[in-house]
N, C-alpha and C positions, 0 to 999 in steps of 0.2 A: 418404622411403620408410617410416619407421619412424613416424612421425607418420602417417600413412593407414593400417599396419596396427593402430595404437594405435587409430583411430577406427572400422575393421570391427569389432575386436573389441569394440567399445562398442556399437556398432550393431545387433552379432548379442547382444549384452548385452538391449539395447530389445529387439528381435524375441523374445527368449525369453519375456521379465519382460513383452509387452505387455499381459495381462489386468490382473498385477497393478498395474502402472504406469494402467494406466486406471479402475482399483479406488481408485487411492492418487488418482490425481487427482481422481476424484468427490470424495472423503474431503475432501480442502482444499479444494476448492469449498464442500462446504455446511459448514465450521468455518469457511472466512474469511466467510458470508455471516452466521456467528452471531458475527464478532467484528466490535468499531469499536477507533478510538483517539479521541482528543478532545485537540484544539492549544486554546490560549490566547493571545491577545495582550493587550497594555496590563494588565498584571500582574491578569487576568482579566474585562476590560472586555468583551470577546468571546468567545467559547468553540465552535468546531464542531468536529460530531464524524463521520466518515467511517467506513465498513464495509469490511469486506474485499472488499467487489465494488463499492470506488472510487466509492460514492455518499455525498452529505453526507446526512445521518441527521438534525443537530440543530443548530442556531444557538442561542444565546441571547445576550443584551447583559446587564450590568447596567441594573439601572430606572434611575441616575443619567444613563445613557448618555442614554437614550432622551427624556430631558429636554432634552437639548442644542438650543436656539431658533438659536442663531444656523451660519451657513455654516460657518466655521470648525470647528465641534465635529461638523457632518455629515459634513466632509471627513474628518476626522481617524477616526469610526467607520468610516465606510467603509475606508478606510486598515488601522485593524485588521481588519476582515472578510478581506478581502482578504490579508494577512496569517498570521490563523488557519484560511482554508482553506487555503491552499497548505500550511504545513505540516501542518495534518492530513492531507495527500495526500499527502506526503513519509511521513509516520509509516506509513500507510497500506500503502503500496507496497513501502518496509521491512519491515513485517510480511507482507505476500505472498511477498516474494523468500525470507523465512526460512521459510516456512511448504512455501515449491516445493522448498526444499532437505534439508528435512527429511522428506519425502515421496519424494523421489529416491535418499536414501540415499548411497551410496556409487559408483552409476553416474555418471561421466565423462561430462557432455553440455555440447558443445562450444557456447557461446555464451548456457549458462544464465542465466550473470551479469547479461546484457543482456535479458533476457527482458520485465524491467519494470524502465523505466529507472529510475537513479536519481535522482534532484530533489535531494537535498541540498548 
């Protein structure tokens, strides 16, 4: 019983704060779509870099990579790509969750956490 009225009062918390709640979420929408992160694998063989609105931005290889003739060396780049995007979509989505949180404040919103999952 004390758990439901912890969460009206959160709720009539939202219902009051809802302009400025929707004011602060514009607000992290257009900062997370001016930020990236950028993962690396194969101690910089690969490099992609992801926005705040979960799109990859930029790939690059080193030139050595892209030299690689034989199967073996394509698997293996492939291998890091695959690699350094997921974690920059790990990086990514941690930087959102901080970003939702910090915009939220101090309101209690029950299942924040899970909002964007976490990959790591």
């Amino acid at each position: 019983m004390f758990e439901q009225m912890k969460m009206m009062k959160e709720l009539g918390k939202l219902w009051a704060n809802r302009d400025e709640l929707k004011a602060r979420a514009e607000k992290v929408k257009n900062e997370l779509g001016r930020r990236t992160v950028t993962a690396e694998a194969g101690a910089g063989v690969v490099k992609v870099t992801v926005s705040g609105h979960l799109e990859v931005t930029d790939i690059t290889f080193e030139p050595a990579a892209l030299t690689a003739a034989n199967d073996a060396d394509r698997q293996m780049l492939q291998d890091l790509t695959r690699q350094a995007v997921n974690q920059a979509m790990a990086m990514a989505k941690q930087m959102i969750q901080s970003e939702i949180k910090l915009a939220v404040g101090d309101i209690d919103i029950p299942g924040l956490d899970n909002l964007i999952p976490d990959m790591t």
